[in-house]
N, C-alpha and C positions, 0 to 999 in steps of 0.2 A: 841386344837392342830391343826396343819398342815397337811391338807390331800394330798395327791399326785392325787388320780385319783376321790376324790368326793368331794360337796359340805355339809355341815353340817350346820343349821342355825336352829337358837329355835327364835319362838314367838309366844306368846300370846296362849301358854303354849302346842305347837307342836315342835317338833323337824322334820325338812324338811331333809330327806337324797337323796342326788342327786348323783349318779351316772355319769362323767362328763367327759368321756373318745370320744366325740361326733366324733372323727378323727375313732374313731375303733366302731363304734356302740355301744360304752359302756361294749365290751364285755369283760370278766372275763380271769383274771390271777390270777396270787399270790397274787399283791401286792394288788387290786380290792376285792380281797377275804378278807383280811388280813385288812382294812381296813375298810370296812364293818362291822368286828366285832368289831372294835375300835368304830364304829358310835352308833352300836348298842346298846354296852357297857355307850357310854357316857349316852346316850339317856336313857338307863333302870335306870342308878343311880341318874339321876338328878331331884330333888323333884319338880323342877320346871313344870318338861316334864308331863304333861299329856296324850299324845297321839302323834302317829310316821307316819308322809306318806316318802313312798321309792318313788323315780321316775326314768326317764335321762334324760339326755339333749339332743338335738337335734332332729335324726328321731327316736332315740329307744329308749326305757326302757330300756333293755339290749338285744342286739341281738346273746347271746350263751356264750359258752364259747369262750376264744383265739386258732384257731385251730393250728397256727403254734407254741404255747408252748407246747401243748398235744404232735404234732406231735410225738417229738421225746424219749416219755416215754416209759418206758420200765412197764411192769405188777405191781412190787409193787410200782416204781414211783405213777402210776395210782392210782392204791386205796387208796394211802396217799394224791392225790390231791382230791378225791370223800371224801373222811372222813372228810379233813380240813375243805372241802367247806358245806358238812354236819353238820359239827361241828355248825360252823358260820349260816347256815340256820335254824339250831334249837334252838340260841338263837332269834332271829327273831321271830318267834315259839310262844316259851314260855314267850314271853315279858307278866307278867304282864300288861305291859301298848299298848292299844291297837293300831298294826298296820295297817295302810293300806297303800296298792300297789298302785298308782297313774300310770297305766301304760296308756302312751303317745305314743308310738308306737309300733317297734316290742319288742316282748316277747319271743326269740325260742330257747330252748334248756336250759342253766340255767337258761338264764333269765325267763323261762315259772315256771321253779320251783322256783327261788327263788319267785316272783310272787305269787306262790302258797303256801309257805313259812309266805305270812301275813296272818293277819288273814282276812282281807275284802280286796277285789279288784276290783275297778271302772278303766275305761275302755276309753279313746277318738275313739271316731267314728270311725277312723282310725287305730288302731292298730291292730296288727296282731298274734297270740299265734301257737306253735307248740313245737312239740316235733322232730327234723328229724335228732335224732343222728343216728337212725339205717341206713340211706341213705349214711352214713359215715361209715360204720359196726361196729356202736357203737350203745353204749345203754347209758340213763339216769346214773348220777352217784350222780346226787344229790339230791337225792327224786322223781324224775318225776316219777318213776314204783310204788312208796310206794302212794303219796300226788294225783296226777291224780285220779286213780280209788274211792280213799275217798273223794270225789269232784262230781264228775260226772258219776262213776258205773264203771266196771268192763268190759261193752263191748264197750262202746264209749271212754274208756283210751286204749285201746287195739289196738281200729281201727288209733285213733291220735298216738297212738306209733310204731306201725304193718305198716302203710302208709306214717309215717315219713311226711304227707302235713299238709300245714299250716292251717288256719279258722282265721276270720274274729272276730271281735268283738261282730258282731249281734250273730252270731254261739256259741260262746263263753258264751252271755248271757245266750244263749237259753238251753245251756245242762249244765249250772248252774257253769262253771268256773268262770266267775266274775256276781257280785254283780251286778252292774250298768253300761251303758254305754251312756256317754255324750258326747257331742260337745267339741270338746279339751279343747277352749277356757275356759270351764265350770268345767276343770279338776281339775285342784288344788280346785277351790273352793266350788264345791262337796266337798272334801276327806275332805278339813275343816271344812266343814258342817257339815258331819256326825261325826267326832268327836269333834264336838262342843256339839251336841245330845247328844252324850257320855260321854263328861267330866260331863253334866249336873246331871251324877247319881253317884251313890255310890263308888268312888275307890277300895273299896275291894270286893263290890260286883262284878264290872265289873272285877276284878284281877280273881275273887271266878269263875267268869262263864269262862272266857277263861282256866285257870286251869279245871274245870268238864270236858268243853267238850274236851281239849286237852287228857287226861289221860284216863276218861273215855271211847273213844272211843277203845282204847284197850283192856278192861277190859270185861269180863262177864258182862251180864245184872246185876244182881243181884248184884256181887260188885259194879261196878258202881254209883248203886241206894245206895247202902251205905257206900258210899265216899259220897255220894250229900246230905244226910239224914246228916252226920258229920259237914260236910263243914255250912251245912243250918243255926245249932246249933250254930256254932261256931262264925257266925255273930252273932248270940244274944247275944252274950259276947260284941259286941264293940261301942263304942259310933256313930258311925256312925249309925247302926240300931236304936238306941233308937230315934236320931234328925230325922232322916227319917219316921220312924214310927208317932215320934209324930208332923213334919212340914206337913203328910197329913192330920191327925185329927185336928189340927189347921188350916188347909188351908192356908199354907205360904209355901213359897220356901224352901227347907233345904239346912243348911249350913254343909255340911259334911268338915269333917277334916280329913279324911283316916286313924284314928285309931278305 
């Protein structure tokens, strides 16, 4: 389909989501929202997709939200814009098929959550993350108070949300918000790297662990460990564990088929 504010492109069994608004920093309205979920959507049904990097064009990833659509919201406006955009960051989320955030420059305010939103996030040299809605006397609407602190702890999400200032990408690494941080140049082809790693293993396995740890982390210990002890079993049932199993005791590459 036809995108308005993003770029969509599948190969060599990635699906590329670009964010392409580079006149406004990439940043978030309805249609950018709304759109996003159609990306995500293609990208989760398609058998071909393997694995998802989100990016943007020009200096930003995405640099917020749109402040002059917000401006003029009224209370439950607000929270149906926090929910939709919710909505859409939690398919993202729960993609079966594993995402990463290719973030290229700024990151701050949705875009730090949406961001936050994949499952792995590598980083160019250059980029820049924050949280500085409350400098606005606003707060996070799209995960940033929930996804922050389960990332990086409880007092350094506090101090990025309480001080509304930005950090740097070295900073970023360092208190465990993204994964990796490369030389721009080396961006996209990191993110295909590592989910080239990644196609290399089991599709339900890789489905099975972003599932644990997504659900899990909510759960009591105890539940948790048996949802994992379930799910463990429940490979044993599919062909993909039997090839795996026995392409290492064969010593050959396994051809999984994601059943």
């Amino acid at each position: 389909m036809a995108y308005q504010t993003l770029r969509y492109d599948v190969a060599d069994a990635i699906a590329t989501i670009t964010v392409a608004r580079p006149d406004k920093l990439n940043a978030l309205n309805a249609t950018v929202i709304r759109e996003l979920g159609l990306a995500i959507d293609a990208a989760r049904a398609d058998d071909a997709v393997r694995g998802i990097i989100l990016t943007g064009e020009g200096r930003a990833f995405v640099a917020g939200a749109d402040i002059a659509a917000l401006a003029t919201l009224g209370a439950a406006a607000a929270r149906q814009v926090a929910l939709d955009g919710q909505a859409v960051f939690r398919r993202f989320e729960t993609s079966p098929k594993p995402v990463i955030a290719a973030v290229n420059g700024f990151a701050f305010g949705g875009g730090c959550e949406l961001a936050m939103a994949c499952h792995l996030r590598v980083a160019a040299e250059g980029a820049k993350f924050g949280q500085p809605e409350a400098r606005l006397g606003l707060l996070p609407g799209y995960g940033g108070t929930q996804r922050l602190p389960r990332l990086v702890g409880r007092g350094r999400a506090l101090e990025l949300l309480l001080t509304a200032q930005p950090i740097d990408a070295a900073e970023a690494h360092r208190i465990g918000l993204v994964n990796r941080v490369v030389p721009a140049d080396q961006l996209l082809p990191t993110a295909r790297g590592l989910l080239a790693q990644i196609a290399a293993n089991g599709p339900l396995a890789v489905a099975g662990c972003l599932a644990l740890v997504d659900q899990g982390l909510g759960l009591p210990l105890q539940e948790a460990l048996a949802f994992e002890a379930a799910e463990f079993g429940a490979l044993f049932a599919t062909a993909d564990a039997a090839e795996g199993t026995a392409a290492f005791l064969e010593k050959r590459p396994p051809a999984f088929a994601g059943r």
